[in-house]
N, C-alpha and C positions, 0 to 999 in steps of 0.2 A: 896536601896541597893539590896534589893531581885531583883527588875527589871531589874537592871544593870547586875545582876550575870546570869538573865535568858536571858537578852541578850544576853551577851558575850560566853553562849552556845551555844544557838541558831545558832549565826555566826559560831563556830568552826564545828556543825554537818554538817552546809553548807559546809563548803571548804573541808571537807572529803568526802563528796561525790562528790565534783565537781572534788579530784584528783584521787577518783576510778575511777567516768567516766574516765576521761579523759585517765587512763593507762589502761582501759578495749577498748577505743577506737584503742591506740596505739597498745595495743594486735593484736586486729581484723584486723589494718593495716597492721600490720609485718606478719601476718598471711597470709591474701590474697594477700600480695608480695610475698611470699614463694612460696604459692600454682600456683602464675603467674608464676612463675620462675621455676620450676619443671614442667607446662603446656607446656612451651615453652621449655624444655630442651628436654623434650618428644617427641616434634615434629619436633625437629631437628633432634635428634637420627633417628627417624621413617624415616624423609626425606633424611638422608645420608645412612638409609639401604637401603631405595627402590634406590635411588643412585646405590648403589655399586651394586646390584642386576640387574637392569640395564646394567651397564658397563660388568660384567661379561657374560650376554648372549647376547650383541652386540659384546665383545671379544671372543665368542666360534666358534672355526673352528676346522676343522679335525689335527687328528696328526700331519700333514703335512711333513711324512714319509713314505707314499702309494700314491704310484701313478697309476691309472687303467685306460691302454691306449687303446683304442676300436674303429676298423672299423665295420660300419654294414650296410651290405647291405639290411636289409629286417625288421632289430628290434629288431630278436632273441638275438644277440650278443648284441647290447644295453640293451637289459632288463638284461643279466647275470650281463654285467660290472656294472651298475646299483647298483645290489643285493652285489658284493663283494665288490662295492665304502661304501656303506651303513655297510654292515659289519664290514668294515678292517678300516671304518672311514678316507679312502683315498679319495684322487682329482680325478674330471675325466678328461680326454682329449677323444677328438673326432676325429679320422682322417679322414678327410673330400677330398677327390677328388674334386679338382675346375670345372670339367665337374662330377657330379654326374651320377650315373648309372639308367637311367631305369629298369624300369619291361622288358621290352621287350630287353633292353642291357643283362638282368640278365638271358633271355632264353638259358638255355646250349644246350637247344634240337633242337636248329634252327641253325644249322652249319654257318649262315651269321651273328647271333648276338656279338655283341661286344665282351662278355666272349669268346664265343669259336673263333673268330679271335685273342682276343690277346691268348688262348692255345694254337693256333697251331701258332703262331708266337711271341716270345717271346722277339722282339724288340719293340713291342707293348706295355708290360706289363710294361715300364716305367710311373708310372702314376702321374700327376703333383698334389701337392698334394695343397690346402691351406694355409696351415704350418705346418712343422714339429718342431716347435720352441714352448719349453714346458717353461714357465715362471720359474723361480728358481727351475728349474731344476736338478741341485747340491747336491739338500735339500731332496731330496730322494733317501730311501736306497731300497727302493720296487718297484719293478715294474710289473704289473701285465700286456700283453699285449694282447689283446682278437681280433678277427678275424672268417669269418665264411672258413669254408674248401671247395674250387674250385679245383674237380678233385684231389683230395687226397693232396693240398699242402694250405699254408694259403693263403687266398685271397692277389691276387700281391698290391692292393694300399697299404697293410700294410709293402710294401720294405720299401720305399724310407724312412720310419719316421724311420724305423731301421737305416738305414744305416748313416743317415742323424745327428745322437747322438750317443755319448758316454755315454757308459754303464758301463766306470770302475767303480767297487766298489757298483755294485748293486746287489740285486738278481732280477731275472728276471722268472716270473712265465706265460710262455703262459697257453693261455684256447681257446677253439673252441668251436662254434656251428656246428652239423651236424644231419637231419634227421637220419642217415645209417654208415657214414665213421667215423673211427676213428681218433684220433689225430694224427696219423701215422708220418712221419716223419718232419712233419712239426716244431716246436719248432725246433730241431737238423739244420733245412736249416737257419733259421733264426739268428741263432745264429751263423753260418758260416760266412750269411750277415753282423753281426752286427764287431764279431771279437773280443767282449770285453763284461764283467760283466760275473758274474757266474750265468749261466742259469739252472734251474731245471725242472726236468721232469713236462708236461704240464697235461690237463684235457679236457677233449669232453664234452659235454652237451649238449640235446637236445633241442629244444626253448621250453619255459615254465617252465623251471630249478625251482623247489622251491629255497624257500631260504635254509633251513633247509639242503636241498642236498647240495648246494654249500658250508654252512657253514661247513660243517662235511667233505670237500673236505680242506678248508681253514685250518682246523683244523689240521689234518692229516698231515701238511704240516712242523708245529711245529715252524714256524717263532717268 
């Protein structure tokens, strides 16, 4: 009898340990599913932010409410519109003559160069341009249009893009490069050409304009 009893222990100690394991195993399972599932929750999250971190700086463009339109004969003027593109977080445009100007077209001192045939002839200074065709165009309320100054007026290639667009419903800000001459009346003739948008007093600038100078120009401006 004592045998039997010390059996029939024996057995029970058995199968209580065999149902600890076994629910300390199921533990450790449900456990390290969790911890999967929270690993991989993890790394979703992580990969939908660099996602969306992604998409937001392949989505970053400028305002798309400045627009800074620039002839430049030599640089000067493209380095300014440059510095106010960068600024003002506006688009640039280039206005581009289809026959580009030499250095030696650019001599004003040599009365047979280009410049001064078309100043003293001013059937000449039609100049055929590349395009004067500004992509959604509509879509701006700024405009900023920059030129360097030929014998006190803006360089002629920057007519025909004047003339060639409608300016209602803009403000329109010239600026100039010049060694010596100031912005003189230049803004006021173009805006004659143009016939439309409300134009505002312009700015001169010498090549090499900081930023810092133009910005405190922009500024002042109060747009």
């Amino acid at each position: 009898m004592k045998s039997k009893k010390l059996a029939a222990l024996f057995l029970t100690f058995i199968m209580a340990i065999g149902l600890m394991t076994g629910c300390g195993l199921r533990n450790e399972k449900q456990s390290a599913s969790n911890n999967d599932n929270q690993t991989s929750s993890a790394n979703e999250t992580e990969t939908d932010s660099e996602n969306a971190t992604d998409t937001t700086e392949n989505t970053s463009t400028g305002n798309g409410k400045t627009l800074v339109v620039y002839y430049s004969a030599t640089g000067n003027t493209k380095d300014v519109a440059e510095k106010i593109a960068k600024i003002t977080d506006g688009n640039l445009f280039e206005i581009e003559p289809i026959e580009p100007y030499t250095d030696a077209d650019l001599d004003w001192t040599n009365d047979d160069s280009r410049v001064s045939r078309e100043h003293d002839d001013e059937s000449l200074r039609d100049v055929e341009l590349v395009s004067t065709y500004v992509e959604n165009w509509d879509s701006y309320d700024i405009v900023y249009i920059g030129y360097p100054i030929w014998w006190g007026i803006a360089a002629w290639p920057v007519d025909n893009f004047v003339k060639d667009n409608d300016f209602t419903g803009k403000t329109v800000i010239p600026f100039c490069t010049a060694a010596s001459s100031g912005i003189g009346d230049s803004g006021n003739l173009l805006k004659e050409m143009a016939g439309t948008g409300e134009w505002r007093d312009g700015e001169r600038f010498r090549g090499g304009a900081s930023e810092s100078d133009i910005s405190s120009w922009i500024d002042s401006l109060g747009l």
